[in-house]
N, C-alpha and C positions, 0 to 999 in steps of 0.2 A: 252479451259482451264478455260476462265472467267464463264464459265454457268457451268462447274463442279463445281467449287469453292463454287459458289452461290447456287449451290443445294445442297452442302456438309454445307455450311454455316447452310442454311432454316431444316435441316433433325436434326442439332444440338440442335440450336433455340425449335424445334417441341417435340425433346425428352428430354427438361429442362420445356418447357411449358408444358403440358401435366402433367406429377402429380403433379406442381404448381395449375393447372387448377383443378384437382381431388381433391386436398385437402382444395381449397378454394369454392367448390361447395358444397362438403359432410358436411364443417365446417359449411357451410350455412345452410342446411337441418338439422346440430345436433341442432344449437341455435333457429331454429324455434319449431322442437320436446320441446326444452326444455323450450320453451316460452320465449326468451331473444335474440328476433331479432333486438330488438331495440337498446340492447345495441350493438350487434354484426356490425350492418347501422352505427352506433354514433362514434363508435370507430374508425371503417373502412375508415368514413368520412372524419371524422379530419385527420388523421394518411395519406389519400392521398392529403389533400386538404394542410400540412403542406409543409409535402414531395415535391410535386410539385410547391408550391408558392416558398418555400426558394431555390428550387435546380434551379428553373426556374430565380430567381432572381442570384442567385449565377453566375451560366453560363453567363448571361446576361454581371455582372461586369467584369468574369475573363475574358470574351470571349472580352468584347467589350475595356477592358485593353491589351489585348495580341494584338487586330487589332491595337490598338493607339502605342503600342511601336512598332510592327514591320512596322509601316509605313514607316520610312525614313530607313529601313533595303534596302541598296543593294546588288546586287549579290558580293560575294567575296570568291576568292579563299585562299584554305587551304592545307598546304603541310601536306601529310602523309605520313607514311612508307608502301612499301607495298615488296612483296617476290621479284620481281623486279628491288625495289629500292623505293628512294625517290620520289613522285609524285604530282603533283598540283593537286586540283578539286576543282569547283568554285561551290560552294552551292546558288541557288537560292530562295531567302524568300517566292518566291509563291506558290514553290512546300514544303516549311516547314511550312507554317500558317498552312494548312488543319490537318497535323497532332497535329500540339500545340493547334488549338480549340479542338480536338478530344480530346486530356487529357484535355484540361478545362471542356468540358463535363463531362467528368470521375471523375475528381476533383468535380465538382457540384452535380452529381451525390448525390456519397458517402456524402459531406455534408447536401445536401435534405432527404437522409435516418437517418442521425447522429439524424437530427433538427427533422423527423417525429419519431422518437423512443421516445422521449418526447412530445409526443401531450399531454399527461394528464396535462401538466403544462396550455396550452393554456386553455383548459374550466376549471381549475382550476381558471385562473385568471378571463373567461370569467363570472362566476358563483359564486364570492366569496362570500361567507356568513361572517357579521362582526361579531368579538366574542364578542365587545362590551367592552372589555376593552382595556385603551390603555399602550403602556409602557412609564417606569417613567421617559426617557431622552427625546427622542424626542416627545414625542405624539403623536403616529402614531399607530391607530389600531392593534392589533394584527393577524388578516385576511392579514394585508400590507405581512406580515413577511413570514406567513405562503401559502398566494395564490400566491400574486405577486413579494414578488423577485426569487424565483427561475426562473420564465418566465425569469425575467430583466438580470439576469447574466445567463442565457444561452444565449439570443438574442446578448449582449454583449460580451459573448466569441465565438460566430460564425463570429460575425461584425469584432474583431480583428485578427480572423484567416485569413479569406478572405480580409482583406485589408494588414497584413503582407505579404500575398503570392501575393496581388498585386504589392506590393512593390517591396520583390524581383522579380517576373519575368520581371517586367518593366527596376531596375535596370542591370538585365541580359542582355537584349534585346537591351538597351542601350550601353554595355561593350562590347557586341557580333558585335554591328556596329559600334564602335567608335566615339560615341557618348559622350564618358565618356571615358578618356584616360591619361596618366599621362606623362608627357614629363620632360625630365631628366631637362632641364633648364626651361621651363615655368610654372612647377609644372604639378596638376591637370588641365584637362580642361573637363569642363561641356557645352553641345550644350544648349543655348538658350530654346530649345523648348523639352528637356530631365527634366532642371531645372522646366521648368513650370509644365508637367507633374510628377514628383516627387513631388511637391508643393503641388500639388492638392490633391494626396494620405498622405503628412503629414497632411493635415487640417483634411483630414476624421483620421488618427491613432490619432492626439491630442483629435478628439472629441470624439472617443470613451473610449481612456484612464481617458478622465475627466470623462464620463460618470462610467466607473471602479473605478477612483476615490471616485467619490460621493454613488456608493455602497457598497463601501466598508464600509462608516460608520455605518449604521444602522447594517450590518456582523457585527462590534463588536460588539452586544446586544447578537449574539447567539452565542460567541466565548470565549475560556477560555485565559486571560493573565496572571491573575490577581491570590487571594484568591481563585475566587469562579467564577463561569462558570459567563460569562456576562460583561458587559464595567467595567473597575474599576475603579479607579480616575485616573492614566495615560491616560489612554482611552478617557475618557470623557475631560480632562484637558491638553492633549497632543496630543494624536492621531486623536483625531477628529478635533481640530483646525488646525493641520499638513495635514489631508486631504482634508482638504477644500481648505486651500492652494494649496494643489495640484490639486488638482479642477480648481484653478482660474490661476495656473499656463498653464496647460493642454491648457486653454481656451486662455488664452494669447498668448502661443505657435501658435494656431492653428489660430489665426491672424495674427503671424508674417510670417506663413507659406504660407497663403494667398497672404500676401503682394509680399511674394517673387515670387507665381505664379504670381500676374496678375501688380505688379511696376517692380522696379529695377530687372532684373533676375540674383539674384547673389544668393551664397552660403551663405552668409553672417549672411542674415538675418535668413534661415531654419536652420541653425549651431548654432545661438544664442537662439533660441527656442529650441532645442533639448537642450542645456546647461544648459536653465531655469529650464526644466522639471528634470533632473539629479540632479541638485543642491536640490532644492525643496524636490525631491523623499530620498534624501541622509540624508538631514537634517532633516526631521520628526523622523525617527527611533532614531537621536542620540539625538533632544532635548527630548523624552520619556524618553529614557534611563536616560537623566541628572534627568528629575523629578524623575523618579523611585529612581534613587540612592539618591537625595538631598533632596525630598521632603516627598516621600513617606514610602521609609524603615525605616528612626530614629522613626517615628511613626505612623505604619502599620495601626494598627488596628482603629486608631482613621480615618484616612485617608478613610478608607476601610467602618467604619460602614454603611455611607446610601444605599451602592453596595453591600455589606453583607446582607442589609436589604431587597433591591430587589429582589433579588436572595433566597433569604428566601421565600419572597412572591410569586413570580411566581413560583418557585419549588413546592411548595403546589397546588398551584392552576393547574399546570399542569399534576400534578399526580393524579389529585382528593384528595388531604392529608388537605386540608382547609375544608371537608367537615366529618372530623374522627372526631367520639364523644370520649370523653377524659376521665375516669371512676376511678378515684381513689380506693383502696382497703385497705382494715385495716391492712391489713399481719398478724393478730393477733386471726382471727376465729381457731375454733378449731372445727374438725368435729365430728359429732357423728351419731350412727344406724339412730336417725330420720331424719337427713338430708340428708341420702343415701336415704331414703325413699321417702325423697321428691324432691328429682331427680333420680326417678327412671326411667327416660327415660332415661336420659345420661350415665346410670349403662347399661341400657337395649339396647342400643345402642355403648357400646367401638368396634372400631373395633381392636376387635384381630386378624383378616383375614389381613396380608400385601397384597400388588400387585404384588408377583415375587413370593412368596410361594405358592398363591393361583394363579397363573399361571401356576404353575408347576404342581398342586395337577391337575387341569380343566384340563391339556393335557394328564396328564396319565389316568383318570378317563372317560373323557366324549367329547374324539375325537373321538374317536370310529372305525374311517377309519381310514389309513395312512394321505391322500387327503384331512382332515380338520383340520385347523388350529386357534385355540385363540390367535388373537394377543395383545391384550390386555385387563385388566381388569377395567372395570369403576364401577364410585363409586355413586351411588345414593341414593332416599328416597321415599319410598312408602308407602302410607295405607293398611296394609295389615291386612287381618280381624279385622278392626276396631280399629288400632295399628300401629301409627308414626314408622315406619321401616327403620332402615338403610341398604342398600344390595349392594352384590356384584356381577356384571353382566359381561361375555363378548359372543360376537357373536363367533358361528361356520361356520366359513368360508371357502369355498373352496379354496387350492392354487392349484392351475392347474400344477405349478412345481414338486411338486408330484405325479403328476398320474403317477401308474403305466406303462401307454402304453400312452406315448403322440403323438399320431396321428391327424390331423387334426380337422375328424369327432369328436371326445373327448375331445379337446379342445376346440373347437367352436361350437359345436353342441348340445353334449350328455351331458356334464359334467360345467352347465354355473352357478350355483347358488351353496352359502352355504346353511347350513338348522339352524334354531334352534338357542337356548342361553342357557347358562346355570347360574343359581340365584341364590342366596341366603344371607341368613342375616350377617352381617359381625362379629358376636359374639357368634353362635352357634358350636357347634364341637361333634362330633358322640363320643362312648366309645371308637373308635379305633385313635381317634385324629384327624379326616375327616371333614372338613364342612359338613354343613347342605345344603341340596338344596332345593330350591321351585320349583324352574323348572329345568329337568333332561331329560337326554335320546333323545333318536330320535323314532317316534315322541316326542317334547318337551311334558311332562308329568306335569303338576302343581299340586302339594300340598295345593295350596292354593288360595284365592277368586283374582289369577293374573294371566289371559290366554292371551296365544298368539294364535291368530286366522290364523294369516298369517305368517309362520315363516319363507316363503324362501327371502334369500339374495341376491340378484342381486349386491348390489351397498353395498360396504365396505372400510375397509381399506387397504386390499391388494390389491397390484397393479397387478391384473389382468388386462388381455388384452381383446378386444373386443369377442363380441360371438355370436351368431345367435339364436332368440328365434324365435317360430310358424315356423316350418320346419316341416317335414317330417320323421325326426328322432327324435325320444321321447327323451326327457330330465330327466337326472337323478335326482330323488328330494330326495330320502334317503333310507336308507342301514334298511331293515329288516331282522335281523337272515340271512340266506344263500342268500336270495333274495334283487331283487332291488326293491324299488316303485316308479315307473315314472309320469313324468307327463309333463302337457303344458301350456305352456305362458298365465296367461289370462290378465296380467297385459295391461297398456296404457305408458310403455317406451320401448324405442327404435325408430329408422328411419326406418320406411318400405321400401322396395324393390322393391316398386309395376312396376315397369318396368328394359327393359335392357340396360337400359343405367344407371339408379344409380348402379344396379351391376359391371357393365362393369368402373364408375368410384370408386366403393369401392374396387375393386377389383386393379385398378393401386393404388390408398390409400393404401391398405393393401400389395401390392405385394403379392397377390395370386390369382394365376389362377382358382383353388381351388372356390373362391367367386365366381365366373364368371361364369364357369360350372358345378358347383355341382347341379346334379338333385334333394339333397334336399332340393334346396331353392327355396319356390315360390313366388308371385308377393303379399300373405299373410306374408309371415319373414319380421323379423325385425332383424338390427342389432344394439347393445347397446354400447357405445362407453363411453369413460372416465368413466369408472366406479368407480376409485377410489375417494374415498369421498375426498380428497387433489389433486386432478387431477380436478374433474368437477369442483369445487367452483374455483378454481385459472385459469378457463380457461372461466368462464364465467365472473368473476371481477377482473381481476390482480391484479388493484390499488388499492386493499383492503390487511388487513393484516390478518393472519389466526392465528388460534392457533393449534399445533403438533398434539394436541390431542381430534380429535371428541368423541362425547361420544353418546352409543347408549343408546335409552328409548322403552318402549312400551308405547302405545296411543291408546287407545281403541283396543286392539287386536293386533295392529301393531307395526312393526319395523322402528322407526324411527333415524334415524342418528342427531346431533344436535352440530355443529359446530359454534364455535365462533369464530367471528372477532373485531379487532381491528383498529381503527382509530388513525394513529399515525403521530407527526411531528418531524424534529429534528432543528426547526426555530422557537421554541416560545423563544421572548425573557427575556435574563436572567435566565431561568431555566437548571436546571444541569441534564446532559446528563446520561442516564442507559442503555446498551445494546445497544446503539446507537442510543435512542431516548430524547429527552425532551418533549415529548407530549403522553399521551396514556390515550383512554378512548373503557371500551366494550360497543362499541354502537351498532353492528348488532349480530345476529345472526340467521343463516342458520340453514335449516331443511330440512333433505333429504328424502325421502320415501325408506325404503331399498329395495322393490317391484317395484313399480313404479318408482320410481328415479326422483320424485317430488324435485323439490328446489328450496324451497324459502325462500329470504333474507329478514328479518325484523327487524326494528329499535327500538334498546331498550331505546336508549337513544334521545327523539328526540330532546334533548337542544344543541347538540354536533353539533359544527360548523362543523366541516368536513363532519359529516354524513349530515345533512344540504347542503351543498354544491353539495355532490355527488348525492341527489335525486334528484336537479335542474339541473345536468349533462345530466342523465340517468334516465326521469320520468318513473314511473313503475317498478322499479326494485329494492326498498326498499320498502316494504309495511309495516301497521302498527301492534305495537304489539298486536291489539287488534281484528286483520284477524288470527292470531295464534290460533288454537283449544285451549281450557281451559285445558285439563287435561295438552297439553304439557309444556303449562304456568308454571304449575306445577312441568316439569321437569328441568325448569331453573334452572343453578346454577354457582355460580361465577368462573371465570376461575382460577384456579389456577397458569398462569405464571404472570397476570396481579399482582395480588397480590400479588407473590414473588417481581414482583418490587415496588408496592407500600410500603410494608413493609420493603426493601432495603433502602429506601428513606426515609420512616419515621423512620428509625434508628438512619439517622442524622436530618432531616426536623422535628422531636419535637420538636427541639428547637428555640425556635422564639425569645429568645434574642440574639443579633448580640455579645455581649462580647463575653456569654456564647459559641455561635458557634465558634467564632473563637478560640477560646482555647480547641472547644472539650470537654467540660468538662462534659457536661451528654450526650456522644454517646452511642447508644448502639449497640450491633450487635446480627445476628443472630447467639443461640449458635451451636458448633461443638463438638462432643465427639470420643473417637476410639471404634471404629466398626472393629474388626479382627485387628488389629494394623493399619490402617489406620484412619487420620483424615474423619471426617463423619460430613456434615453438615445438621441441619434438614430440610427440607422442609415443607410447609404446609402440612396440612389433613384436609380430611372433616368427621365431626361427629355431632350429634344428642346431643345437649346440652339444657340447661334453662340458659338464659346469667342471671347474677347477678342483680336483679331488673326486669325482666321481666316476665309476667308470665305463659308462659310454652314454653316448650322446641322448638327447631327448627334447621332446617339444616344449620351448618353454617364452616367454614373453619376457623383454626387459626394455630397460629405460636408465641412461644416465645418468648422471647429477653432477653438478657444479658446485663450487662454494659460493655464497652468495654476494651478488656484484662482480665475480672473477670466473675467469674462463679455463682455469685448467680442472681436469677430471677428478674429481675428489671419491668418486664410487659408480656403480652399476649394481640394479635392483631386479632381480627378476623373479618371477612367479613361473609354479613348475603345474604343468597339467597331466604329465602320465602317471599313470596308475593310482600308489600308494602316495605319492606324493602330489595328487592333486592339490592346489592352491595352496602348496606349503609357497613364503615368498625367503630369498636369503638375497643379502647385499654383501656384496666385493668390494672393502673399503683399503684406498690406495694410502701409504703414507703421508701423514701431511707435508712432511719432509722434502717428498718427491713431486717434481713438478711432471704432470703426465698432459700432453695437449689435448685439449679439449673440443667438439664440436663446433663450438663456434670459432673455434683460430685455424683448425683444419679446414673447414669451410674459408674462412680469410683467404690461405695459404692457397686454396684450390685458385682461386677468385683470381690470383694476383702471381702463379707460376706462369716462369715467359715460354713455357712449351703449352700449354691448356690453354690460357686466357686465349690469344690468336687464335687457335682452332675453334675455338666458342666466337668470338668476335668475327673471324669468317662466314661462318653458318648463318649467321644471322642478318651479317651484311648479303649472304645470298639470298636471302627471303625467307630461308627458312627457319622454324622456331626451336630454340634449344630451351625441353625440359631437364631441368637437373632433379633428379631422382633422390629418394631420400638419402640422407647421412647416415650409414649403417655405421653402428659401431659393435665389432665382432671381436669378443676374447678370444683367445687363445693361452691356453695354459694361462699363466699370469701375466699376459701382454694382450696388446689391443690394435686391432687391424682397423683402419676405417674403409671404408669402401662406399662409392658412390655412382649408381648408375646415370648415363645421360643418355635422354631418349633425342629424335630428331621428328619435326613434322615439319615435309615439304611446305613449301607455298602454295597455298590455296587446298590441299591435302587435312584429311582430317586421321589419321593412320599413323600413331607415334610408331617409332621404329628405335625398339634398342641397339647404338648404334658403337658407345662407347662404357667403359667402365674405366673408374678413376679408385686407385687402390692409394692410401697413405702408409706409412710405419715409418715413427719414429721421423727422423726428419725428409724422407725420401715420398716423392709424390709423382706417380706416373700412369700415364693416361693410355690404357690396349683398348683392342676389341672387343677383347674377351676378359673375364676374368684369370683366367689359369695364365696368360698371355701376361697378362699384370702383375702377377704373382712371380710368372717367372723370372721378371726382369729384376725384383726385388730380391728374390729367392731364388734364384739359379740352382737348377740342380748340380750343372759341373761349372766349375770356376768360380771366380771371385763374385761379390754382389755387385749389379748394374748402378751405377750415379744416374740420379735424376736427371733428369734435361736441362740446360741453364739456357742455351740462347735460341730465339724466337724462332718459328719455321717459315720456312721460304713462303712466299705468297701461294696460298694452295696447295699447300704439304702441309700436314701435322710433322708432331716429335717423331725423331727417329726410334726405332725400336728395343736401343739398347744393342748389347753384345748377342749374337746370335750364331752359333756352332755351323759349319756350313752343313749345307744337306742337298745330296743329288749332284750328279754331274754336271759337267759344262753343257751338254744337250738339253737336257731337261732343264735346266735356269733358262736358258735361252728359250725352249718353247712359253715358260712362266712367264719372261719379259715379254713376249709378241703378245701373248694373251691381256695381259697388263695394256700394253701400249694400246691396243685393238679397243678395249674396253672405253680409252683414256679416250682416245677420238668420236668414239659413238657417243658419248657423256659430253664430251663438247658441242656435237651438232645437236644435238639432244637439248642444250643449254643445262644441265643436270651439273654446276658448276662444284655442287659439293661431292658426287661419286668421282669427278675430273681428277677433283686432289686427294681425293683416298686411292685410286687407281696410278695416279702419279707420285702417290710415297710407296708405295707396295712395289712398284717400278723401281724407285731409286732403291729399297731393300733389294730387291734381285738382282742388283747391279753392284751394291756391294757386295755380297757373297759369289758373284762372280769373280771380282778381286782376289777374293780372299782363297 
């Protein structure tokens, strides 16, 4: 029965080991593939050498505390109930140690995993890099804050877990032999040698509580009481004296505790230390309280200035916001033809293409199968024939969820790669309302001097599963007219196969038998694993932070993935917490090869302590910026979530006098307008501009500001990504003086002009949906254009169509086709400037078009009006009632210039 047991035991054991064992070999074999064994050894390292010192030491105290209280345990009998009756049974401690070491094991265990699940804290502390500045209470680096307390207050809270639980089981073990027993007339009574051993476990709980103590102070630097995140004047004036105290009480305890072990064995003295520590612990919070109430509230802000001041300063500095250039504005320019002309890139460059329109437009136009998929659209800058370009990019990628027949072979075999992108500029639009594309179709087809040489996709955003390349069944690579065109692997990713035993273990990895036998893999396939671009980087660095949104580039022919990371704390002191960090800087980023499935992590920032830290962790696994190809240097560009939170931050962090902040007085916020009846708040964009004093244009991301509660323009923030000035950020701040309209009243104004409103309120009573595009707001020299695209989708149609574009300046709001069309009417190159529209348009005419120069003879207007009319009838029987009255104002235009 005992050798069944045990062989039923070893057969369990074998079938929990076993793809433990397969998926810690194959994990081994991906991180060598993908060159990152080193970190894979370093990690694996620490994480067992943690594991096994704390769970080893743990066991040790619980175990060799459990033998020390069951020592003087004798056998004694316990009456229980049984079907029976009433009955004695005398329990023996010999035959019950064996099982209570067994759960100290078990308890040690689990806490040696708890302790190894934070190994990154150990070579954090082991590796710290000093930031070089200290904070303004204590003096104590800011690397202290950031490397090594976290190690201190985990070590700390494992020390008191394990000494509370020695506590109790000793007390138990004591109560359980009577040892410890309470007698109606002599009271309690305590054994001698129970007293000493419980003694000995208060001196270790005092020393660690003081030790809790004493970290707790420096916690108040990265803790909010007060004003403003960080120690206040209570804090520093109350609470930190209180804690020392209680430091010194702890410490006092834990010698009274002592004495009680190894002098007099009485209760006495362990009772009067337990009192101290109570009284002490009780009386910190309520002399705070007293300051708070008596000292501090009658006068706050005076109280508060130097800790308002701090807090000012390291909020800046931990945001990167001490390093924003500061640009005043006259609010008072006024634009004219020649200074559109002389930003004519940032004209040439609006993106009127949003990212959800031109989603929509890429999936109905240029998926082409059911089985691929755009998942999102990025935003970049190219030189395209000879010409600063802004475009709009996303991959075609295969979701394998969609195939028609998902069978195995199809899945992992046939069907393993997307193909192709599709491009174009973010400000061109066909006659029919269509972007423009550069590159189109399958094969990708370029227009222009911007070729993809390599266009298959292996490694994206979807989270596709693993797959089999160089087999024996051809791989589908893309859909010609009725036929396929296949092809095969010639790339250098994936883990070969080359014998039967890594199949034999990919195969328990995968749960499929499938892997294992299938005739068409041979000891040539490879199989590709974490393909997803947020799968492989998070499995090759955890302790890094990513951004949502990879973005892809082409690089000399190729398809490259280009992922940012972030280096983040939520321990620098004094600084005020966003998202749930106080620290952020982009200092890596990742480049994947969407072929190959190349990745590599390089350092943009290499002044950044943490990144710093982490390449002394993990040598070899951050390389420098300057191992990065040139073109893709090129494709750098600032991240857009970092920068929603710096600008969050500098909404309020402009203000660096402490009055001023504490009363709020020049906050600003990001502004919000209604979009469909919902509040809409803007987000960053990136666009192609000429910053004000610089001189020629460049890629750069910006974002608004409003003053807070009020609607008019108080500044614009943007961050710069070419070259030398990668993620430098500067703000254009307008006089307070000057009232400059704001997004949310420009939006108002669009809403409620009587030439726009009817033409939107039309469209929509025809069935079809009017998107309104985002609110661009576009400097110029020292003035501010707004511009607003609006897309149209038929009824029943799923195909936005850019259809109109809505230009503001200053108090003039007018609605063209085109951009340049809107500009002109504003901006007339000869004569006077055009007046906005004031009264409503005929039923099914939009606004007239403004003053227009004539052009062309009497003959040629008159073939334009037949064309016009001709169109205006077919769009009738057509029922097409919104092309009716765009053909029928373009009619009444060719009929006034006939006049004329």
């Amino acid at each position: 029965m005992r050798l069944r047991g045990s062989v039923l035991l070893f057969i369990v054991l074998l079938a929990a080991g076993i793809p433990a064992i397969a998926e810690f070999y194959t994990d081994w074999l991906w991180f060598v593939e993908v060159g990152y064994e080193g970190v894979f050894l370093r990690s694996l390292t620490v994480k067992s050498l943690v594991t096994a010192a704390v769970g080893l030491l743990a066991f040790a105290l619980l175990g060799g505390n459990v033998i020390v209280s069951m020592r003087s345990l004798r056998p004694r009998p316990f009456m229980v109930a049984t079907p029976q009756g009433p009955q004695t049974i005398t329990v023996d401690p010999a035959t019950v140690r064996p099982l209570v070491l067994l759960a100290a094991g078990a308890i040690a265990l689990m806490i040696g995993l708890f302790a190894g699940a934070g190994w990154e804290s150990w070579l954090y502390y082991i590796y710290a890099t000093p930031f070089g500045r200290l904070d303004p209470i204590l003096g104590r680096d800011i690397g202290f804050y950031v490397f090594t307390m976290p190690l201190l207050e985990h070590l700390q809270g494992l020390v008191l877990f394990i000494v509370v639980l020695m506590i109790g089981t000793a007390i138990a073990a004591y109560v359980l032999g009577g040892d410890v027993a309470f007698h109606p007339v002599r009271g309690l009574y305590v054994a001698p040698h129970a007293i000493r051993h419980v003694s000995v476990l208060a001196v270790a709980l005092f020393l660690v509580l003081a030790f809790g103590a004493w970290l707790q102070v420096p916690a108040l630097l990265s803790a909010r009481s007060g004003v403003v995140w960080g120690a206040s004047y209570v804090d520093v004036h109350a609470k930190m004296p209180a804690l020392r105290a209680l430091t010194a009480a702890a410490i006092l305890g834990a010698g009274l505790a002592a004495w009680a072990a190894f002098g007099a064995r009485t209760l006495k003295r362990l009772i009067a230390a337990i009192a101290l520590y109570v009284v002490v612990a009780i009386a910190g919070p309520l002399y705070a309280s007293i300051i708070q109430r008596f000292v501090v509230g009658p006068n706050e802000q005076v109280r508060e200035t130097p800790f308002i001041t701090h807090n000012i300063q390291a909020t800046r500095q931990a945001f990167g916001l001490d390093q924003v250039e500061e640009k005043p504005l006259s609010g008072e320019a006024h634009l004219t033809r020649a200074d559109l002309e002389r930003n004519a890139a940032t004209i040439e460059n609006v993106p009127l293409w949003n990212d959800r329109p031109l989603l929509d437009t890429f999936g109905q136009l240029q998926e082409i199968r059911t089985y691929y998929d755009f998942v999102a659209v990025d935003n970049d800058r190219y030189t395209i024939d000879g010409k600063y370009r802004q475009i709009m990019l996303s991959a075609r990628e295969l979701n394998s969820q969609s195939l028609p027949s998902r069978t195995w072979i199809n899945e992992r075999l046939t069907f393993t790669h997307g193909y192709g992108l599709t491009l174009g500029p973010v400000n061109e639009v066909t006659p029919e309302g269509l972007p423009v594309l550069f590159i189109r179709d399958l094969p990708p087809v370029s227009t222009k001097d911007l070729a993809v040489t390599q266009p298959a996709i292996y490694f994206g955003e979807l989270p596709n599963d693993h797959v089999f390349v160089n087999t024996l069944t051809e791989e589908f690579d893309y859909p010609r007219g009725e036929d396929n065109v296949f092809t095969s692997y010639q790339g250098e990713g994936g883990v070969q196969l080359s014998n039967a035993f890594r199949r034999l273990l990919f195969a328990i990895r995968f749960r499929s038998t499938d892997t294992f036998f299938s005739p068409n893999l041979t000891a040539e396939s490879r199989v590709m694993l974490h393909r997803r671009i947020a799968d492989r980087v998070q499995r090759i660095a955890p302790f890094l932070e990513y951004d949502p949104d990879p973005y892809l580039t082409i690089s000399n022919g190729r398809l490259v993935w280009m992922q940012d990371v972030y280096t983040t704390s939520t321990r620098y002191p004094y600084a005020t917490q966003a998202q749930g960090i106080n620290y952020i800087r982009n200092a890596v980023k990742v480049t994947i090869d969407a072929y190959h499935g190349t990745t590599t992590f390089h350092v943009v920032d290499p002044t950044d302590p943490i990144a710093q830290t982490i390449a002394k962790m993990f040598p070899g696994l951050l390389a420098p910026l300057e191992k990065m190809p040139e073109d893709l240097r090129g494709r750098l560009r600032y991240p857009q979530q970092i920068f929603s939170i710096q600008a969050a931050m500098f909404a309020v962090y402009h203000m660096v006098n402490p009055a001023v902040f504490y009363n709020r007085e020049d906050q600003w916020e990001v502004p919000a307008f209604d979009v469909g009846g919902q509040a809409q708040v803007m987000h960053p964009y990136y666009t192609i501009m000429k910053l004000p004093g610089e001189s020629g244009p460049e890629y750069i991301q910006m974002l608004p500001f409003t003053p807070r509660q009020k609607d008019n323009l108080a500044a614009w923030m943007v961050a710069r990504s070419d070259g030398e000035n990668y993620g430098k950020l500067a703000v254009f701040q307008f006089p307070k003086q000057t009232v400059i309209f704001g997004p949310k009243q420009v939006a108002a104004r669009i809403s409620q002009d009587q030439a726009i409103a009817p033409q939107i309120t039309l469209w929509n009573q025809q069935g079809s949906a009017v998107i309104q595009g985002t609110l661009l707001v576009i400097p110029i020299e020292e003035s501010l254009i707004y511009i607003r695209p609006l897309y149209l989708r038929a009824a029943g149609g799923s195909i936005p169509e850019l259809k109109r574009v809505i230009v503001a300046y200053q108090n003039q709001i007018v609605m063209e086709e085109t951009l340049d069309a809107a500009l002109e009417r504003i901006f007339p190159r000869d004569g006077p400037r055009a007046k906005p529209a004031a009264a409503a348009p005929e039923p099914g005419a939009a606004a007239p078009s403004g003053v227009e120069a004539p052009s062309g003879d009497m003959a040629s207007l008159a073939t334009e009006a037949r064309a016009h009319y001709q169109r205006a009838l077919q769009a009738q029987r057509d029922g097409d009632w919104a092309l009716y009255g765009e053909e029928i104002r373009k009619l009444g235009d060719v009929l006034e210039r006939m006049k004329r």
